[in-house]
N, C-alpha and C positions, 0 to 999 in steps of 0.2 A: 548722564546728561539731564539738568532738569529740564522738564517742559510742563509749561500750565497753557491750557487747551482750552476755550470759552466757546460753547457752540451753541444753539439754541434761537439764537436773535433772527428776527425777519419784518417783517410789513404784519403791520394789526390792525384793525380797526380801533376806533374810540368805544372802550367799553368790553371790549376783548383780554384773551390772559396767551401768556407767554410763560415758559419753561426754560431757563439759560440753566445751564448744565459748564461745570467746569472741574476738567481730568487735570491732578497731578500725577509728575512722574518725575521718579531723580532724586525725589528725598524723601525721608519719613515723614508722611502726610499727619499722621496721629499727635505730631507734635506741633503740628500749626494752624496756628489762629487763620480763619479763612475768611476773607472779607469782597463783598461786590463793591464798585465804584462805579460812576458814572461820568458820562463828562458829553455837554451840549457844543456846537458851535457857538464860538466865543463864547465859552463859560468857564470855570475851572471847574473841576475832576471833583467829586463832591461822593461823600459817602454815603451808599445805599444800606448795608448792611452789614454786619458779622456776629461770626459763629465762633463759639471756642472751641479747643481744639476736640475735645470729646462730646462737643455739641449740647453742651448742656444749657449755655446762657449763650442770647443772642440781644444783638443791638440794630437800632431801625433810626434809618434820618428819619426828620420829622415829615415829610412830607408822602414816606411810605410806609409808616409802621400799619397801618390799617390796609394795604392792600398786595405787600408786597410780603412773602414767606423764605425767610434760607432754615436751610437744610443741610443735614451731609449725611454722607456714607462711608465710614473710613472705610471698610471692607473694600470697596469701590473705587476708595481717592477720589470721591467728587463733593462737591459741595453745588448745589440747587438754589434757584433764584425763580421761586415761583411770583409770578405776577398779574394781576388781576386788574378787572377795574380800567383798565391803561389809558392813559389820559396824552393827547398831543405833546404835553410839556415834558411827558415821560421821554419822547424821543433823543436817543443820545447814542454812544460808545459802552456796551458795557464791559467793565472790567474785575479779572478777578486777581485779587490779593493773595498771596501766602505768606504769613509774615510770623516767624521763629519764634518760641514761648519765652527761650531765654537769654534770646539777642535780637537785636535790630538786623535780624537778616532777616531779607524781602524778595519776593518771589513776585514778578504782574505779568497775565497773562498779555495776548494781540490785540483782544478785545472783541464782542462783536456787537454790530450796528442792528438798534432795536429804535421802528421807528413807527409813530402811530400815527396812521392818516387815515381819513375819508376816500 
């Protein structure tokens, strides 16, 4: 059974850092591109970042690449969404991707709620 697991998200402050941690299980993780998304009330689902699958080159939206770090662990099956800096606009759903090296097979986690307030 796969399952992709996103835990980490909670209440920050403006200028505070968060940790989103997200567990696969149910397929071989080593072979999948691992990606964070985002998604505000009334906005669309916007990409935060991705890892390849041996973690070697990663990709930043623009609006994170200076504050926001992915990571993984394949030992582990997790891939890491470290965040920094965090800004109210950062407030969203976040979500994690797994998406198959040599097909359009995709994997999204439940998501979780990271939201920065005063």
């Amino acid at each position: 059974q796969v399952q992709v697991v996103e835990s980490g998200g909670g209440l920050v402050q403006p200028g505070g850092s968060l940790r989103l941690s997200c567990t696969a299980s149910g397929f071989y993780f080593r072979d999948y591109i691992m990606s964070w998304y985002r998604q505000a009330p009334g906005k669309e689902r916007e990409l935060v970042a991705t890892i390849t699958s041996a973690g070697v080159g990663t990709d930043y939206g623009d609006s994170m690449k200076d504050r926001f770090t992915i990571s993984r662990d394949n030992a582990k099956n997790t891939v890491y969404l470290q965040m920094n800096n965090l800004k109210p606009e950062d407030t969203a759903v976040y979500y994690c991707k797994a998406s198959y090296r040599y097909n359009y097979r995709t994997y999204w986690g439940q998501g979780t709620q990271v939201t920065v307030s005063s």
